[in-house]
C-alpha positions as CSV (number, residue, x, y, z in Angstrom):
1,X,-46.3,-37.4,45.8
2,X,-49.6,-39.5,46.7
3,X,-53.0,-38.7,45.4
4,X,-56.5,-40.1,46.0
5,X,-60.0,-38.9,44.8
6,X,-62.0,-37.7,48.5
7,X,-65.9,-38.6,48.1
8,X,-67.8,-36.0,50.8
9,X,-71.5,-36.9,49.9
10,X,-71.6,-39.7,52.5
11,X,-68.6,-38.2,55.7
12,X,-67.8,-35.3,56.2
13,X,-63.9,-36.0,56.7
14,X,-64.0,-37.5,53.3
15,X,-63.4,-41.0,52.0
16,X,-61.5,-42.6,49.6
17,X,-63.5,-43.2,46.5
18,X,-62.7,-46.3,44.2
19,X,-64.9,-46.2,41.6
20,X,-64.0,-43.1,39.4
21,X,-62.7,-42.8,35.9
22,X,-59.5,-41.2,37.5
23,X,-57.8,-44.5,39.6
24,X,-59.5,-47.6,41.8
25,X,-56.8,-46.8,44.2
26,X,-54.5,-44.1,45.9
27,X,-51.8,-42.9,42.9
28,X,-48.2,-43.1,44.0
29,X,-44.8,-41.9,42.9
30,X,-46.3,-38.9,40.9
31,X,-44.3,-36.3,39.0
32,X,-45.0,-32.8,39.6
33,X,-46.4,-32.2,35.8
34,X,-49.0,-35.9,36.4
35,X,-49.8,-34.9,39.8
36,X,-51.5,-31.5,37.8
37,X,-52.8,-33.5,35.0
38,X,-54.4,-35.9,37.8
39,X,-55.8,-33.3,40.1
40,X,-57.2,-31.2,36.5
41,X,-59.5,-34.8,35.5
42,X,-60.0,-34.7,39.7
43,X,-61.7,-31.2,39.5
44,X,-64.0,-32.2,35.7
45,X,-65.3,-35.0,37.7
46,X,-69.4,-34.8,38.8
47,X,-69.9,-33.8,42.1
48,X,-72.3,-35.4,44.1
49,X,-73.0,-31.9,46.2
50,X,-76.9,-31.6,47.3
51,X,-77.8,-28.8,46.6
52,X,-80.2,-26.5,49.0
């Protein structure tokens, strides 16, 4: 299983973000169990939404 933190801000389609506390590149060869530990610290990141 492959995961990757999706910045939205700047494309619609999403783009591969780089600079988080999370990974500085797409994370291979995951368990189940770090793929859910990954994606929890994926959803407590900031978002950048603009809000109306």
């Amino acid at each position: 299983m492959e995961l990757a933190v999706l910045n939205f801000s700047t494309n619609p389609e999403g783009k591969l973000e780089y600079n988080t506390p999370i990974t500085n590149d797409v994370l291979g060869f995951l368990t189940w169990e770090r793929a859910v530990e990954t994606l929890t610290k994926i959803k407590e990141l900031p978002s950048n939404k603009m809000e109306d």
